[in-house]
C-alpha positions as CSV (number, residue, x, y, z in Angstrom):
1,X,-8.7,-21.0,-6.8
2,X,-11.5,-21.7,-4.7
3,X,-9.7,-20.1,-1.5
4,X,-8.5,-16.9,-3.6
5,X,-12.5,-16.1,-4.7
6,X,-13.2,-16.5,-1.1
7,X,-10.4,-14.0,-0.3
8,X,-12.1,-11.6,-2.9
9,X,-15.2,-11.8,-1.8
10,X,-13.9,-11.0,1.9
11,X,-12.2,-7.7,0.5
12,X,-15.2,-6.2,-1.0
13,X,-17.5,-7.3,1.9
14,X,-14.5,-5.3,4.1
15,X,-14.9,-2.2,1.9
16,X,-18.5,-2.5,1.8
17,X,-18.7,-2.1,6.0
18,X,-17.4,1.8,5.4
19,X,-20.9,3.4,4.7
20,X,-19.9,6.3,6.2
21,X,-16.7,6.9,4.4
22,X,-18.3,5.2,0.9
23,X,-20.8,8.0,1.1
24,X,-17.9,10.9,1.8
25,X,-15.8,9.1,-0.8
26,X,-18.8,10.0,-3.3
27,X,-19.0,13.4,-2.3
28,X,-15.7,13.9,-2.8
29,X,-15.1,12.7,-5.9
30,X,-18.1,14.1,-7.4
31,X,-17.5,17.8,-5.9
32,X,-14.0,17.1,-7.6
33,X,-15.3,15.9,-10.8
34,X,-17.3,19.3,-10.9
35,X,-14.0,21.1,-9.9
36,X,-12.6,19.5,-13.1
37,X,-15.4,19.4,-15.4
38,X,-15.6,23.6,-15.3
39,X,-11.6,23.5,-15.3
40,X,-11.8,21.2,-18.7
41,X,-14.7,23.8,-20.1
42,X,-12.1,26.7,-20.0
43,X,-9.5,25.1,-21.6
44,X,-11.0,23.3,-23.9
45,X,-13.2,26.5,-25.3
46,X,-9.9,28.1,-25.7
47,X,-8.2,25.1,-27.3
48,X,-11.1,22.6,-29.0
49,X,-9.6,19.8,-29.8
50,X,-7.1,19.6,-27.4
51,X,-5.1,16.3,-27.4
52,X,-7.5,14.7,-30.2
53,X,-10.7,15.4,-27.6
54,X,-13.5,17.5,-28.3
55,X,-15.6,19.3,-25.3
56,X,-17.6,16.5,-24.7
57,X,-14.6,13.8,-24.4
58,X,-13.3,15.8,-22.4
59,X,-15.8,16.2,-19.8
60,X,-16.4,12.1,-20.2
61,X,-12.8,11.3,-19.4
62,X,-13.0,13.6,-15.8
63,X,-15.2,11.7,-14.7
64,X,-14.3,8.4,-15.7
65,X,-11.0,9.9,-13.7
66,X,-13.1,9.9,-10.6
67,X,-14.9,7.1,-10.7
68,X,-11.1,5.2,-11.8
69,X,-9.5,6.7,-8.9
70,X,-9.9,4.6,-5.9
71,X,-10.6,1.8,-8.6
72,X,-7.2,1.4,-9.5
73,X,-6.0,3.1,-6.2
74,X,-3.9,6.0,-8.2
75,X,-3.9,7.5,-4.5
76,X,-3.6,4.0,-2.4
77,X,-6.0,3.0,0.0
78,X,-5.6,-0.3,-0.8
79,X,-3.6,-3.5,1.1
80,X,-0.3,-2.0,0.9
81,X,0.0,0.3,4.3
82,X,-1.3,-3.1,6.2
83,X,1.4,-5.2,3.9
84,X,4.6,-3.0,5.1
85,X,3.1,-2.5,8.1
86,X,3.1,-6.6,8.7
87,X,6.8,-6.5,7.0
88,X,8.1,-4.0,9.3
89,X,6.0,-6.3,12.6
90,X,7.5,-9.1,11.3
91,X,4.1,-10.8,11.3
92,X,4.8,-11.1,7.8
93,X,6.8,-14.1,8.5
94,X,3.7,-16.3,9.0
95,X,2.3,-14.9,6.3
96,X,5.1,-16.6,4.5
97,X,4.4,-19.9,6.2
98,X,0.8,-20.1,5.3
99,X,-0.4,-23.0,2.5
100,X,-1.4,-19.8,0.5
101,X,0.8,-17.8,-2.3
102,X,1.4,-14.2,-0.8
103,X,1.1,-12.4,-4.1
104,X,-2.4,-14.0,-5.2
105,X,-3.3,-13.5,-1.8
106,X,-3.2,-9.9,-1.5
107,X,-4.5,-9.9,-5.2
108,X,-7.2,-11.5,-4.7
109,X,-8.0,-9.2,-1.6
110,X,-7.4,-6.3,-4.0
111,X,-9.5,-6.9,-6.7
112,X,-12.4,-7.2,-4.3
113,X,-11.4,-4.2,-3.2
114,X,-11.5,-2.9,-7.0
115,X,-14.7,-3.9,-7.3
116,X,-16.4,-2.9,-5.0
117,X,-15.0,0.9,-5.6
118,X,-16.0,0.9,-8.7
119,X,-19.9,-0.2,-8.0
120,X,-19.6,2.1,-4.7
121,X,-17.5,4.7,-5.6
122,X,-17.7,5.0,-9.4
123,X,-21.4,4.6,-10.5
124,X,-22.9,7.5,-8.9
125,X,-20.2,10.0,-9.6
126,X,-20.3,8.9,-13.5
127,X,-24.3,9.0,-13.4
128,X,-24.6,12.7,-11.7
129,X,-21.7,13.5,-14.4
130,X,-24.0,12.4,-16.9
131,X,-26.9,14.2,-15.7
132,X,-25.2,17.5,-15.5
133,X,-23.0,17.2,-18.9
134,X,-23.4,16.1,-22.2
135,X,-21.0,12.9,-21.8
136,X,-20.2,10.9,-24.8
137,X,-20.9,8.0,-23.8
138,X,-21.0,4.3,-25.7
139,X,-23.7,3.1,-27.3
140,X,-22.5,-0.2,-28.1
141,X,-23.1,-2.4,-24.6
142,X,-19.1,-4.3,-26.8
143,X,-17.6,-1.1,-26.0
144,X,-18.6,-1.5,-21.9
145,X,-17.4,-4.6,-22.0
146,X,-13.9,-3.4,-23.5
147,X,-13.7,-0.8,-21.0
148,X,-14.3,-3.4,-17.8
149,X,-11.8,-5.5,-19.4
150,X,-9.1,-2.8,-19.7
151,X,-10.1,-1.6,-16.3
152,X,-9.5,-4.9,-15.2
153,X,-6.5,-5.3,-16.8
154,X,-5.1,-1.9,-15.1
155,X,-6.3,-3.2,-11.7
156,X,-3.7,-5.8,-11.8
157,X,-1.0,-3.4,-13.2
158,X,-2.0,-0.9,-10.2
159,X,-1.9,-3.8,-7.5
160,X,1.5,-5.0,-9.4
161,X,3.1,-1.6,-8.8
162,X,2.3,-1.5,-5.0
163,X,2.6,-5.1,-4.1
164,X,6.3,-4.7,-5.6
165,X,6.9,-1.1,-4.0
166,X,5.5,-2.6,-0.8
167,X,8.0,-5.9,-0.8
168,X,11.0,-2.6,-0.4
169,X,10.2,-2.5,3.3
170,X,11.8,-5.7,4.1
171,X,15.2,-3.8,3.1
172,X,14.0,-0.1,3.8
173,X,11.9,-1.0,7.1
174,X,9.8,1.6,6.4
175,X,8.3,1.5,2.8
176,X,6.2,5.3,3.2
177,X,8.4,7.5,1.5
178,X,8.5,5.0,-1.9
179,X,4.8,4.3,-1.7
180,X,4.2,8.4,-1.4
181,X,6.3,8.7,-4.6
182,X,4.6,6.1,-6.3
183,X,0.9,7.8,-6.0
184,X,2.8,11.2,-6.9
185,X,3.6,9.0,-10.3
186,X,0.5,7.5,-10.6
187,X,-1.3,10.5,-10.3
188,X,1.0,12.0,-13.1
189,X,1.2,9.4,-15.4
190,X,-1.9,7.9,-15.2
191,X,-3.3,10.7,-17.3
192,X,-5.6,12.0,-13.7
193,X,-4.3,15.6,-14.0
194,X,-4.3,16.1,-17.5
195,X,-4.5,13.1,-20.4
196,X,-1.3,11.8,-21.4
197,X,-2.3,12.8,-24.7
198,X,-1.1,16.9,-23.9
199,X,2.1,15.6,-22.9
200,X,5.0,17.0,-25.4
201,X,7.1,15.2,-26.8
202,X,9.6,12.3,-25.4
203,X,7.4,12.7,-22.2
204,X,4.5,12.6,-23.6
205,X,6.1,9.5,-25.3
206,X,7.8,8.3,-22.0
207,X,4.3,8.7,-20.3
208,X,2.1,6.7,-22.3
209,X,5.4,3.8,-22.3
210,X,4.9,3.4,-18.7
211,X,2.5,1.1,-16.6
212,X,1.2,3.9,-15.1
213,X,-0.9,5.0,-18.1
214,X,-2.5,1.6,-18.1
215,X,-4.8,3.4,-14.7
216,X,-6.8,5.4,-16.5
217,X,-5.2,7.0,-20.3
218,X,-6.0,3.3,-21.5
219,X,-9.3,2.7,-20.1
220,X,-10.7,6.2,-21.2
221,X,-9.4,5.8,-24.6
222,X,-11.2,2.1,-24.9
223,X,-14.5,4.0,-23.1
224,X,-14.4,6.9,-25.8
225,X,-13.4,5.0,-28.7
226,X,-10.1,5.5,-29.7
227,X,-9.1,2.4,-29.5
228,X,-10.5,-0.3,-31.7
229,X,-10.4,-3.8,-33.5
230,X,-6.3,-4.8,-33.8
231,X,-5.4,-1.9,-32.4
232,X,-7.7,-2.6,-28.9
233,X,-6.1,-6.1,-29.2
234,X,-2.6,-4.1,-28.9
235,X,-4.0,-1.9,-25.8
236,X,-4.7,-5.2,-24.1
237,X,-1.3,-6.9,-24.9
238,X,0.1,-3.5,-23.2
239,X,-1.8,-3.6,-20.3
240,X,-1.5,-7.3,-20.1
241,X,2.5,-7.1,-20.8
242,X,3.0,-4.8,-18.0
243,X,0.8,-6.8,-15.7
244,X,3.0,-10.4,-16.3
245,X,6.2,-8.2,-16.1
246,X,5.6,-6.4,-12.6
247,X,4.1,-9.2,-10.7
248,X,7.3,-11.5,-12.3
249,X,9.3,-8.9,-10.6
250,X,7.1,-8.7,-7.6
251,X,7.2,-13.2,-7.2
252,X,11.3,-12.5,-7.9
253,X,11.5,-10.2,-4.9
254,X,8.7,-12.2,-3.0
255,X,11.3,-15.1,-3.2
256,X,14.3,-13.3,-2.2
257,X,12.8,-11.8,0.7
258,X,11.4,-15.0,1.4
259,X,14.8,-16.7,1.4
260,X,15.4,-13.8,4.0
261,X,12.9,-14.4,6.3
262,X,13.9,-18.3,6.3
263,X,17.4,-17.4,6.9
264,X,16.7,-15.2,10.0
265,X,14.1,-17.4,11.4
266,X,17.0,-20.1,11.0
């Protein structure tokens, strides 16, 4: 475990070298969040209320949106474009050979990654939020500590997704087109457009069902409140179910391709 804490630290200390684009990430998201805020006003002076929110939840889940975005990569940025691009090399190969497990290896880079987008990336766009609207935000430092657990908890499911979509490159060569469709669907049904929670219907129904909603519909639900005592203990078994269940699929796959590799290299 030693080595895969050492990897972590590695991927945030990686991250942290990109002042430059840190600082323009910031901007970004917080010129974004603004974008959004006034958006949310509009509707949500029209329709108060909407999806179980008032005004002020509202405004509080946009910008938990942007400081969530690169957090739980909804947009990528993370290993996966260096991970197909070592498949398609075939460096991957002695990645494979290494006295290290490939999954938890790339994990481990990514939540280090996670990290530090959230203390880089997600502080200062939540605090300027705060300044210029009336947030509602926790008063109980348990309800933080929910909120980092879910966000940890969707971290995983966000790495699981892309570490599996990634692993399609060792039949597909090219794994671009299937990672570009799965930000389209993570930006959908992580709630970042609009919270799952307007969704009508079966796809409102499908939407919150998938892992996708674990990004950011779960976490801003746990922030705001919604979700509490046995029912938080539910959130966290469906965060946590669809964590175990996409990186079994993604060790399954790792193994097969591994199998592969061997084969060839035989």
């Amino acid at each position: 475990m030693r080595l895969y804490a050492v990897v972590a630290a590695g991927g945030f200390r990686r991250y942290a070298t990109y002042r430059v684009a840190t600082a323009a990430g910031v901007f970004t998201n917080t010129v974004f969040g603004f974008i959004l805020a006034y958006t949310y006003i509009a509707l949500w002076d029209e329709r108060p209320q909407l999806g179980g929110y008032d005004q002020s939840e509202a405004l509080t889940y946009v910008w938990l949106g942007q400081a969530l975005l690169m957090t739980c990569a909804m947009m990528g940025g993370g290993f996966e474009d260096e991970l197909i691009e070592r498949i398609r090399t075939g460096d991957i190969a002695i990645d494979l050979y290494r006295p290290a497990d490939l999954q938890l290896w790339w994990l481990a880079g990514d939540l280090g990654r996670a990290a530090f987008h959230l203390l880089g990336r997600g502080i200062v766009p939540m605090v300027l939020g705060a300044l210029a609207f009336d947030l509602a935000l926790p008063a109980s430092p348990w309800t933080w500590a929910a909120f980092l657990l879910s966000v940890a908890l969707g971290v995983v499911v966000s790495f699981a997704v892309r570490f599996l979509v990634s692993l399609s490159a060792f039949w597909l060569m090219d794994g671009a087109g299937v990672m570009q469709m799965c930000w389209l669907a993570g930006l959908f049904f992580s709630g970042m457009l609009l919270p799952l929670s307007l969704f009508p219907g079966l796809l409102g129904e499908v939407a919150r069902a998938l892992p996708w909603s674990s990004l950011l519909q779960v976490p801003a639900d746990v922030f705001l409140g919604k979700h509490t005592g046995w029912d938080l203990l539910q959130v966290y078994a469906f965060q946590g179910g669809w964590a175990l269940a996409l990186l079994a699929a993604g060790r399954m796959l790792q193994t097969v391709a591994t199998r592969r590799v061997v084969v060839q290299g035989g």
